[in-house]
N, C-alpha and C positions, 0 to 999 in steps of 0.2 A: 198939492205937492208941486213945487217950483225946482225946474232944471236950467241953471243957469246957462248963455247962451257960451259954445264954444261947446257943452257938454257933449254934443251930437257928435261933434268932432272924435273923440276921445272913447265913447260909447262903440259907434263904428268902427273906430278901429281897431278897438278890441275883442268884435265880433266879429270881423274878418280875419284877423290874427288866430281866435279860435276855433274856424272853420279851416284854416289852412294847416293850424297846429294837430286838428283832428285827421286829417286827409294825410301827414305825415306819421303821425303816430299810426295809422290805420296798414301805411306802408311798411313800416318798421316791424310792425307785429304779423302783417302775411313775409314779410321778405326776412325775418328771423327762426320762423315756424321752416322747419326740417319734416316734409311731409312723410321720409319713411322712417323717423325715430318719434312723430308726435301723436301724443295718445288721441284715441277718438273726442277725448272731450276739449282737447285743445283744438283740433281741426275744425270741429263742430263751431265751437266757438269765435273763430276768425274767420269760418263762412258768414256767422252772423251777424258781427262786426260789419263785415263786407257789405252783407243786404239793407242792414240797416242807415249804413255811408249813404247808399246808391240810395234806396228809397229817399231819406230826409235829402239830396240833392235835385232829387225829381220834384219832390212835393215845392220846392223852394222854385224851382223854373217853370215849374204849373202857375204857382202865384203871381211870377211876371205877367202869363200870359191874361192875368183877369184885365179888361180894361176899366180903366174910371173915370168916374163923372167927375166934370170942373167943381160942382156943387159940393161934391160928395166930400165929407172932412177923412184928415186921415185917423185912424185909429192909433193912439201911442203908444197903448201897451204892445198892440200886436207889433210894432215898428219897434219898439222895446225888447220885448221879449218872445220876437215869432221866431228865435231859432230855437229856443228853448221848445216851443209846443211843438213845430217840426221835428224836433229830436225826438220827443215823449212820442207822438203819432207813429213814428219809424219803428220805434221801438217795440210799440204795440202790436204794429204791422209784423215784425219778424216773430215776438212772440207766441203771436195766434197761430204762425205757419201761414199764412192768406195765401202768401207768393209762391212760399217755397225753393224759393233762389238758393238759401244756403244750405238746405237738404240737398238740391239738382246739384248745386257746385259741391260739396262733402262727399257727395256718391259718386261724382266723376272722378275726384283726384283720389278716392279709395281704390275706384276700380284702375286709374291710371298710376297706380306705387306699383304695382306688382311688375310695369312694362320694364 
């Protein structure tokens, strides 16, 4: 499989367009949500929105910090498609509950509707 050159171009910038398109829609959807008229499974659900934003942006500034070998090639699919598996990973993460972030934040803003 051959990516002609300039495609890195075009590739990247659609991958950042849709990390920033995500990080917007993520805003839209907590700053739309009405905490004391929205049902528990909507609150629930853009805590975990949330955790999984925050995770997959973690997992992505972990991978800066690996360093690398002059030697070492780069890998293309992961340069490809590493926000893809970042996301899947995230995802899993919020799924299992591991963190718990969007239960701790669901359970604060439940207990802080009533103030």
């Amino acid at each position: 499989m051959s990516i002609s050159i300039g495609a890195d171009y075009y590739l990247n910038n659609a991958l950042t367009s849709q990390s920033a398109t995500k990080a917007d829609k993520l805003s839209s959807s907590l700053g739309a949500i009405d905490v004391a008229s929205a049902t528990d499974a909507e609150l629930l659900e853009s805590c975990k929105e949330f955790e999984a934003y925050l995770v997959e942006q973690m997992l992505k500034g972990m991978e800066k910090t690996i360093p690398k070998d002059e030697d070492e090639e780069e890998n293309p699919y992961l340069e490809q498609f590493g926000d893809v598996f970042y996301t899947q990973v995230a995802s899993s993460i919020v799924d299992n509950g591991e963190l718990g972030l969007a239960q701790q934040l669901y359970e604060s803003m439940k207990r802080n509707q009533g103030l």
